[in-house]
N, C-alpha and C positions, 0 to 999 in steps of 0.2 A: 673519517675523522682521525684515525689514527696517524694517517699518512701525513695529515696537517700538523700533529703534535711532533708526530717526527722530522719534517721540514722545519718545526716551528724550533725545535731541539738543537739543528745543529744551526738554525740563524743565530741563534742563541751564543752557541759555538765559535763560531765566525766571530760575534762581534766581541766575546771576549778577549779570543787572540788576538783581532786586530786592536784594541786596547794594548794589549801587550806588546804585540809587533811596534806600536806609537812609542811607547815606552823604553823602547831596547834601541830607538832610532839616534839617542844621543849617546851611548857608548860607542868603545870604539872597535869594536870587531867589525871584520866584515862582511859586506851583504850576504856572502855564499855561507857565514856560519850563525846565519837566523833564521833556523826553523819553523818560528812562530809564524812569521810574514810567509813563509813558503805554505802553512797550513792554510791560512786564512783563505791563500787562491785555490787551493784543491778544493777546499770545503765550499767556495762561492763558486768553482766551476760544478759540483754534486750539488748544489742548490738550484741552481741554473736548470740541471736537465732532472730534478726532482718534479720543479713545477711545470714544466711542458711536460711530464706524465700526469701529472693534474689535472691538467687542464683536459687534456685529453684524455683523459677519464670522465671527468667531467661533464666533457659532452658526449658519450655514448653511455651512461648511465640510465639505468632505468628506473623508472619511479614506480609508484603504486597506484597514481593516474594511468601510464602506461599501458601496464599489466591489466589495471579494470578496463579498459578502451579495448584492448586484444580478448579479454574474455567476454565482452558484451559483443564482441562480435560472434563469437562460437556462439556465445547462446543464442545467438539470431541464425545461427544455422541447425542447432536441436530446434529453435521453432518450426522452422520450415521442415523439418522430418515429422515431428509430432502432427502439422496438421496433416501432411500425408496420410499418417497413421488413423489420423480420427476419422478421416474418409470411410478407413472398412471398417471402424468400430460396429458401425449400425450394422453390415452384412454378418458381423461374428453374431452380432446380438441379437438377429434375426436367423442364426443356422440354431445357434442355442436354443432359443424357444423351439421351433420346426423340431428340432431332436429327441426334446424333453417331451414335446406331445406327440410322437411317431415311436417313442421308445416302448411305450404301456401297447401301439399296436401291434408292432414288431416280438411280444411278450411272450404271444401263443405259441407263435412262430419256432419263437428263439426256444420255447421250454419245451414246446413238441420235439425240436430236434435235438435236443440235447440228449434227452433221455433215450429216445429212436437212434441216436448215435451209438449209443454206447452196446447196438448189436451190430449196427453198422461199422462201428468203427473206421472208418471213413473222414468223419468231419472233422473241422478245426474245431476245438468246444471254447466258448470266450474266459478269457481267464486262464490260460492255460488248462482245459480240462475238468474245471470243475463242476463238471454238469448234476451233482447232486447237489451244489451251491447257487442255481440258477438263480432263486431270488436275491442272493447279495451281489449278484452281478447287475440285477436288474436297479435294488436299492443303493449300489454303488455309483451305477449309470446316474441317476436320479439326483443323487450327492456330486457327481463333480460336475455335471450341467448345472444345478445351480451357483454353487459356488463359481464356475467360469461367469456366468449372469452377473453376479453381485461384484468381481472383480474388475468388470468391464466397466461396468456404472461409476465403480468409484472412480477406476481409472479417466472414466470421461470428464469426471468433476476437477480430478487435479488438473487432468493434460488443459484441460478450459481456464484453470484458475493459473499456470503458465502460462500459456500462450497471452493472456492480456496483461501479466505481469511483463513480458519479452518485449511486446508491441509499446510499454509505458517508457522504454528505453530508446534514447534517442542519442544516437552517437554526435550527430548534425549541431545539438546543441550543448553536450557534452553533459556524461554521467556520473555519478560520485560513486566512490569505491564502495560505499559502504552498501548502497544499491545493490551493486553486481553481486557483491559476495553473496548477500543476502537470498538471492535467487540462484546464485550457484549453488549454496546450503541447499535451499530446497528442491533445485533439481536431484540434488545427489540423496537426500534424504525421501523426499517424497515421490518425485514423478519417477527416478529411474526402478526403486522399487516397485510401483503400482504397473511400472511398463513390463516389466521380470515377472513378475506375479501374472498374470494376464497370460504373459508367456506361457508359462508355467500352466494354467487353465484348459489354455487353447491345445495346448500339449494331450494335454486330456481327453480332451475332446477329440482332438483328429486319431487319438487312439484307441477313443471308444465306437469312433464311424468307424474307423479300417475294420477293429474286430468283428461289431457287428455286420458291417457288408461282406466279410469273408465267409464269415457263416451263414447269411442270405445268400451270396452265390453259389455257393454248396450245397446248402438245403436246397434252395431251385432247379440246380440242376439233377440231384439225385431224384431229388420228387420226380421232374420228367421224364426222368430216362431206368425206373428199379419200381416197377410195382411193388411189393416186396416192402421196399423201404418206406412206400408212398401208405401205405397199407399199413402200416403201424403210426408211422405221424398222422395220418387221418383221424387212427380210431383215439389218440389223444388228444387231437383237436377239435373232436367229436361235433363235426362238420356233414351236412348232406350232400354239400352243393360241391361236386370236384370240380367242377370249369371254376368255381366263383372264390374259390379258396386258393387255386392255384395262380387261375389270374391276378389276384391280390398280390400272393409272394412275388409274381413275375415282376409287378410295376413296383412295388414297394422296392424290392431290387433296384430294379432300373433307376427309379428317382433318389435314393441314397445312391449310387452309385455317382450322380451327377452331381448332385445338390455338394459330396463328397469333396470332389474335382474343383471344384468352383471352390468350395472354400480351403483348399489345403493353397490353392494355387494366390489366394489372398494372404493365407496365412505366411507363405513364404516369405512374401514382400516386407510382411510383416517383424519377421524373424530377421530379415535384412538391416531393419533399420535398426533393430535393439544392437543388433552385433555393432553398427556401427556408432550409434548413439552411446552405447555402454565407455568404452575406453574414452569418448571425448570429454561425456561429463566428470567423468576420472581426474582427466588433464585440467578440467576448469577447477576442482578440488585442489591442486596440486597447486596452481597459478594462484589459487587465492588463498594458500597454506603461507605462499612467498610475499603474499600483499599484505598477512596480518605479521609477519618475522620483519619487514623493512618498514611498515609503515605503525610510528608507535602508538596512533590513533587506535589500532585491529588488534593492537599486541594484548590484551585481555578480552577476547574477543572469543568464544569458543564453537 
């Protein structure tokens, strides 16, 4: 607009002088000392190559049609990452339970050797050491396995209420800006938080397996191999049976060990997508900051 006011400025210009130059045409000086007529052709040649940068401006401009058409595309590519993502939601949500109810058997376990460590000293203790703090390891355990539960849940509700807002968009038959934004908004408000959160959860959790399979491989193997050590964790897990106590720790072992494996190696995938789903929905923020500044439809739009 401005660029037109200032064309429009110096036609303006033009056509006064040339009034003038009209003017000055019946005196009798000559041609070489009228200035006037000399301005009119500079100024009509600067008008000339004003509007062929208009025009060609013009047509490589972009609109707020544009901009939403390029951002309804990315969000058809967070689609397709998210339903990825919802794939292992169920295996996160099923290692959470499995852990929550193997953690109270793992309990005796973890408190026999805590306490048996601290003559041992030997063991890793969970928690950095706190083996006179075992039940708030245990009630810690307990707290952040559910809350990864609860955070999974909700996250399935958002990533589901996306995904069919995503699928409502159709490029084919074209979408209005105010659409896209609106889903942009709440990818960047709702799903990328609940996918970060989750994160954040599963974080937990793959922290609270490591710790306790560290200290199950440890207590296993000492129990095997140190009567001595075996002989004080016994008499505090005040047990008859040593084949049936010990076989327990072994496979208890063995199946966190696996169960373990399988889900960090899900969870990585998992971490992949946030890394890379985080900066795109970023950039859709950003494109749709530029759709409410140029389009005055968006401009009180927050």
């Amino acid at each position: 607009m401005k660029l037109r006011t200032f064309i429009a400025t110096i036609a303006l210009s033009a056509t006064i002088l040339s009034s003038v130059a009209r003017a000055e045409e019946g005196s009798s000086e000559p041609a070489s000392e009228k200035p006037a007529e000399a301005a009119v052709l500079v100024l009509a040649r600067e008008i000339a190559l004003l509007q062929d940068k208009l025009k060609a401006l013009e047509g490589c401009s972009i609109t707020s049609g544009n901009l939403a058409a390029r951002n309804c595309r990315r969000l058809k590519d967070v689609a397709a990452d998210i339903r990825v993502q919802r794939q292992g939601m169920a295996d996160f949500e099923g290692y959470v339970k499995w852990m929550s109810g193997n953690i109270a058997g793992y309990s005796r376990y973890l408190a026999a050797g805590s306490v048996a460590a601290g003559f041992a000293k030997v063991l890793p203790i969970p928690y950095a050491g706190q083996a006179s703090l075992f039940t708030r390891f245990v009630s810690d355990a307990a707290l952040s396995l559910s809350a990864a539960s609860v955070s999974i849940n909700k996250y399935l509700a958002t990533s589901k209420q996306f995904l069919i807002r995503a699928d409502a968009l159709d490029p084919a038959r074209g979408v209005t800006a105010l659409e896209v934004s609106e889903l942009v908004r709440f990818a960047d408000h709702d799903l990328l938080k609940g996918m970060i959160e989750v994160q954040e959860r599963l974080t937990s959790t793959a922290e609270l397996s490591a710790s306790s399979l560290s200290f199950l491989e440890s207590l296993n193997h000492y129990v095997g191999s140190t009567d001595q050590y075996w002989m004080k964790t016994k008499s505090l897990l005040k047990s008859g049976d040593d084949k049936q106590v010990k076989s327990y720790l072994s496979e208890s072992t063995t199946t966190l060990r696996n169960r373990a494996q399988a889900f960090n190696h899900k969870f990585k995938l998992f971490e992949e997508t946030v890394k890379k789903d985080s900066p795109l929905i970023k950039s859709l923020v950003a494109y749709d900051d530029l759709i409410r500044e140029i389009d005055p439809k968006f401009a009180k739009l927050k």
